[in-house]
DSSP file (Angstrom, degrees, kcal/mol; ACC not computed):
  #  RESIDUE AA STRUCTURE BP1 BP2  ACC     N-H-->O    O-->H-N    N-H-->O    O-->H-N    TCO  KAPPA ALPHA  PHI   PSI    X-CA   Y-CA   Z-CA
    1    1 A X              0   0    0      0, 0.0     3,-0.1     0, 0.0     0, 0.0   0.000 360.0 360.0 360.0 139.2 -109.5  -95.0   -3.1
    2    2 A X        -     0   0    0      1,-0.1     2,-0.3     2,-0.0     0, 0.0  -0.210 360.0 -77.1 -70.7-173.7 -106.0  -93.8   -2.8
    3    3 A X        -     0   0    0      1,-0.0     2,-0.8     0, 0.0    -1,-0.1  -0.556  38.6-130.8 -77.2 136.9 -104.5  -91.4   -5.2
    4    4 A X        +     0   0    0     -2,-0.3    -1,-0.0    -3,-0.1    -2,-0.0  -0.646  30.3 173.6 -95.7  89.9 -103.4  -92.5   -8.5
    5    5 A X        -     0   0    0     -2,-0.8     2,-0.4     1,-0.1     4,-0.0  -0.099  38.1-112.5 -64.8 171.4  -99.4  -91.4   -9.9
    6    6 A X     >  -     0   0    0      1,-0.0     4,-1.4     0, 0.0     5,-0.1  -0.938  23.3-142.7 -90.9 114.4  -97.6  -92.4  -12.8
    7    7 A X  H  > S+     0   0    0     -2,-0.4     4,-0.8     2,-0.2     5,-0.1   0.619  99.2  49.3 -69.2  -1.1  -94.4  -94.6  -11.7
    8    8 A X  H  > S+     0   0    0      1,-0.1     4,-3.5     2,-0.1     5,-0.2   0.753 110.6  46.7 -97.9 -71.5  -92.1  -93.1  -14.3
    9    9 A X  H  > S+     0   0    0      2,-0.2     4,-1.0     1,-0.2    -2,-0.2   0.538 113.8  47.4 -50.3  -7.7  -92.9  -89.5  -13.6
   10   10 A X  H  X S+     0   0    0     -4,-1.4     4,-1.6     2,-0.1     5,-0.4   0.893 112.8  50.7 -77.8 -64.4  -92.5  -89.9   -9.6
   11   11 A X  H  X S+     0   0    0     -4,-0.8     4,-1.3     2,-0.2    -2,-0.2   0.845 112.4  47.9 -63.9 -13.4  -89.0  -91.9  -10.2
   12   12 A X  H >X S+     0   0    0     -4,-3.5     4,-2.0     1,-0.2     3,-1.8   0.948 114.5  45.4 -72.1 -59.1  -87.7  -88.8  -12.7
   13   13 A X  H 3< S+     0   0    0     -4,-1.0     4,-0.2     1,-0.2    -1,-0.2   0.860 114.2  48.0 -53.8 -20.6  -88.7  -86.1  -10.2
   14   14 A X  H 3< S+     0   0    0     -4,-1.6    -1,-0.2     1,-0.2    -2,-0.2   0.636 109.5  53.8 -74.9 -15.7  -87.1  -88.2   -7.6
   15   15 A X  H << S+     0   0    0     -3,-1.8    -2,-0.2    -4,-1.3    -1,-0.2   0.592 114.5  41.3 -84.3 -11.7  -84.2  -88.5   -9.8
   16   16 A X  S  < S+     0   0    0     -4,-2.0     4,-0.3     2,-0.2    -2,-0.2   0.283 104.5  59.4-111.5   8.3  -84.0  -84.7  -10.1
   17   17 A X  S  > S+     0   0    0     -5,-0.4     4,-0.8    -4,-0.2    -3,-0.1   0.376 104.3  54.6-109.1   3.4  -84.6  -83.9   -7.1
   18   18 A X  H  > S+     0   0    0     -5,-0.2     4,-1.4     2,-0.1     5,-0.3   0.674 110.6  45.7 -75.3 -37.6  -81.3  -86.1   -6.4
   19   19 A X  H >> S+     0   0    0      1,-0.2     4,-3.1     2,-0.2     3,-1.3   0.994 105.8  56.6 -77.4 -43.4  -79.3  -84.1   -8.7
   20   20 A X  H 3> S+     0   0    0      1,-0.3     4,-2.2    -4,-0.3    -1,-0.2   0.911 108.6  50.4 -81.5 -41.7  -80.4  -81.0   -7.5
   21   21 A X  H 3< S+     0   0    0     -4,-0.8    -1,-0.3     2,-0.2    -2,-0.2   0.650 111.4  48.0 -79.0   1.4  -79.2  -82.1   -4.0
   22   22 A X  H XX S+     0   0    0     -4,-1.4     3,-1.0    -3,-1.3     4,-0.7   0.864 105.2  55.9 -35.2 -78.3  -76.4  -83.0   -5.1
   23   23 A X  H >X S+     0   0    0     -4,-3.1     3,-2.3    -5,-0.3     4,-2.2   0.833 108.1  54.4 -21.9 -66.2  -75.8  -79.7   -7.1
   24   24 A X  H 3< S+     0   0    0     -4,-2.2    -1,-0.3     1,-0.3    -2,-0.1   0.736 105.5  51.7 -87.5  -9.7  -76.2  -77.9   -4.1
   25   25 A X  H X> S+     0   0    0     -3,-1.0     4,-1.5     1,-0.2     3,-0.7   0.707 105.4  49.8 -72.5 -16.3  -73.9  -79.7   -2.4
   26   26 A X  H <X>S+     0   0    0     -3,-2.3     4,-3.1    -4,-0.7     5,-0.7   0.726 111.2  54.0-100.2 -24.0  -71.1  -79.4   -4.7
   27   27 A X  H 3<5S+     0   0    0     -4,-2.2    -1,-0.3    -5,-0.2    -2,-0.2   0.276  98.8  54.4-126.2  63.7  -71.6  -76.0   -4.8
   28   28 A X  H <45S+     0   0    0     -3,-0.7    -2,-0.2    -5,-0.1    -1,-0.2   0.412 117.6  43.3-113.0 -34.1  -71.5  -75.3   -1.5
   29   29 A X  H  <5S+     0   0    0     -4,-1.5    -2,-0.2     1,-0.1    -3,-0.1   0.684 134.1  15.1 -90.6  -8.1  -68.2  -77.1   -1.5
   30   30 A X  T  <5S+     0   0    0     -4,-3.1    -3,-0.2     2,-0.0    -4,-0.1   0.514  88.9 120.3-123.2   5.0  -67.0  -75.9   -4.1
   31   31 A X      < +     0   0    0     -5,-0.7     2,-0.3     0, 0.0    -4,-0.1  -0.068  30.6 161.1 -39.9 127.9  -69.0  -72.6   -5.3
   32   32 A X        -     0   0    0      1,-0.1    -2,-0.0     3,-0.0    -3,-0.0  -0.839  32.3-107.1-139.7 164.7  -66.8  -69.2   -5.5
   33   33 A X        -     0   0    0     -2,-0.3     4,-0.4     0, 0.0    -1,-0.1   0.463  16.6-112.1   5.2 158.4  -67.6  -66.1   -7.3
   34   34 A X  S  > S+     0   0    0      2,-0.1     4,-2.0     3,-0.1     3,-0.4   0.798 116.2  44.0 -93.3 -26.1  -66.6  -64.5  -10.0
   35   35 A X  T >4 S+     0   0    0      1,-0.2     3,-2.5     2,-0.2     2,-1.2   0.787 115.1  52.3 -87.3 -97.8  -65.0  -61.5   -8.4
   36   36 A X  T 34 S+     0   0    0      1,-0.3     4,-0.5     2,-0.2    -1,-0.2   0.162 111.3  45.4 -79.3   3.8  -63.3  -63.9   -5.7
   37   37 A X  T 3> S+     0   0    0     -2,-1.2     4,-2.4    -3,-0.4    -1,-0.3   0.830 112.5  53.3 -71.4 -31.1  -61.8  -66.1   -8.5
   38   38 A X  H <X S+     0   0    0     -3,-2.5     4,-2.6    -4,-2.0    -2,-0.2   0.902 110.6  48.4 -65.0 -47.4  -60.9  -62.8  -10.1
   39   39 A X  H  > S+     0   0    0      1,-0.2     4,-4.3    -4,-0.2    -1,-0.2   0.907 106.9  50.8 -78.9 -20.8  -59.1  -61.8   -6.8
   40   40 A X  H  > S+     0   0    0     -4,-0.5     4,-2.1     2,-0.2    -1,-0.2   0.983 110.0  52.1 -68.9 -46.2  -57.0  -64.9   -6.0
   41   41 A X  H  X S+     0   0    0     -4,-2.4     4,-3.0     1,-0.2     5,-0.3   0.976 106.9  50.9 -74.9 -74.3  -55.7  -64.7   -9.3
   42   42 A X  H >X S+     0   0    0     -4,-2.6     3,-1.2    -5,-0.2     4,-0.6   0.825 115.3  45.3   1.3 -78.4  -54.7  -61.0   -8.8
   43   43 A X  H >X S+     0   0    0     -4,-4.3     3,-5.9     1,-0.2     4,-3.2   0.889 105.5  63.0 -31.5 -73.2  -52.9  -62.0   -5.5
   44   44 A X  H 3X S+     0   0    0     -4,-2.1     4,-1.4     1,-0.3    -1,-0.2   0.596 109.7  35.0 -25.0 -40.3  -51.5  -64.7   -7.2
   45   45 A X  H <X S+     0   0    0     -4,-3.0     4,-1.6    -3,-1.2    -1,-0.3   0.443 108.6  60.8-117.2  27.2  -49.6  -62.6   -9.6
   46   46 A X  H <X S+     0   0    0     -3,-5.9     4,-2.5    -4,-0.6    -2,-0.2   0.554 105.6  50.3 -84.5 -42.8  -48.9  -60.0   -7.3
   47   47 A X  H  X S+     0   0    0     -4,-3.2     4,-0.6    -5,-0.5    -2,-0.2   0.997 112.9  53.2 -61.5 -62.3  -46.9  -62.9   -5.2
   48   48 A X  H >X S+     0   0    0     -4,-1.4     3,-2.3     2,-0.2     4,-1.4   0.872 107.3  43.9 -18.8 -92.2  -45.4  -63.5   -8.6
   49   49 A X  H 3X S+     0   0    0     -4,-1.6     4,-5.7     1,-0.3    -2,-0.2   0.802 116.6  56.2 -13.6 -60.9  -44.0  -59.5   -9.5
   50   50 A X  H 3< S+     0   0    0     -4,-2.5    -1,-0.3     1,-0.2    -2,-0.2   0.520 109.7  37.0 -47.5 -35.8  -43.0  -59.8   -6.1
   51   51 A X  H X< S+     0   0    0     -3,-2.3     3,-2.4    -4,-0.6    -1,-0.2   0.839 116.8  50.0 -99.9 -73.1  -40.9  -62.7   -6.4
   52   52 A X  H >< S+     0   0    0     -4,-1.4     3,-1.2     1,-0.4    -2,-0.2   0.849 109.0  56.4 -64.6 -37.6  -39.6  -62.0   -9.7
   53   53 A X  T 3< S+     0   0    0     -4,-5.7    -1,-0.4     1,-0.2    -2,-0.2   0.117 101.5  52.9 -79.9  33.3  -38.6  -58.6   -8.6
   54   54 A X  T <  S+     0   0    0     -3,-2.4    -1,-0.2     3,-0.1    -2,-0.2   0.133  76.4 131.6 -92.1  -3.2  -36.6  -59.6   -5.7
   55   55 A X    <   -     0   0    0     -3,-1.2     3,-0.1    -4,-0.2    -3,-0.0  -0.171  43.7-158.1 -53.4 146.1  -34.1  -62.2   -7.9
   56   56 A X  S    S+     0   0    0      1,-0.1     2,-0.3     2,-0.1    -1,-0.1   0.345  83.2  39.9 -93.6 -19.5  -30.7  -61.3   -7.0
   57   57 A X  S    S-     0   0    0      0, 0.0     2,-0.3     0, 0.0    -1,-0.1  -0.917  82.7-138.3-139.2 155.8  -29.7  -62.9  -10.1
   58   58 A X        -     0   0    0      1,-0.4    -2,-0.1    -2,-0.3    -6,-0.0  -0.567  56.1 -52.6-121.1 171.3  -31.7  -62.6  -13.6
   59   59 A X        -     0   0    0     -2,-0.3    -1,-0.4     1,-0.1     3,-0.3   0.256  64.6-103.6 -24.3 160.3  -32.2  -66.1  -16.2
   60   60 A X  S >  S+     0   0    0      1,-0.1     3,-0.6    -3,-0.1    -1,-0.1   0.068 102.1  96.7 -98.9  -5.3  -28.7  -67.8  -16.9
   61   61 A X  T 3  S+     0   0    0      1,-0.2    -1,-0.1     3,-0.0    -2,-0.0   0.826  79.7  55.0 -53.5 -49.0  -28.6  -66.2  -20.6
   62   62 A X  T 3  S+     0   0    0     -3,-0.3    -1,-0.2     2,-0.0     2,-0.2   0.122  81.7 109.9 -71.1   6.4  -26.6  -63.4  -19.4
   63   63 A X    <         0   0    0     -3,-0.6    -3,-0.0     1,-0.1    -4,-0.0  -0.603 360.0 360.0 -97.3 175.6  -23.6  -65.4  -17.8
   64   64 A X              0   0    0     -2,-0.2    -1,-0.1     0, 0.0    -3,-0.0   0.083 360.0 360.0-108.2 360.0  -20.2  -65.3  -19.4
């Protein structure tokens, strides 16, 4: 005699073992870090400073 399953419990583990390969896919494409969100944002407002300290001209409050 073959082996006997349960058809509900094989299709949920085959439904979570769907998700889960999913999961790993999405964060594989879209997985980062915490320390390398941490550092793009750094950059980001380092690019900023930079920016803002190089105006030649300040906000349009100040004109006459």
């Amino acid at each position: 005699m073959g082996n006997v399953i349960n058809l509900r419990q094989a299709r949920k583990a085959k439904m979570r073992d769907e998700k889960e390969r999913l999961a790993q896919a999405n964060r594989a494409k879209f997985g980062r870090s915490k320390a390398e969100r941490l550092e793009t944002e750094a950059g980001e407002a380092r690019r900023v400073r930079a920016l803002d300290g190089a105006r030649r001209e300040k906000d349009g409050s100040d004109a006459s």
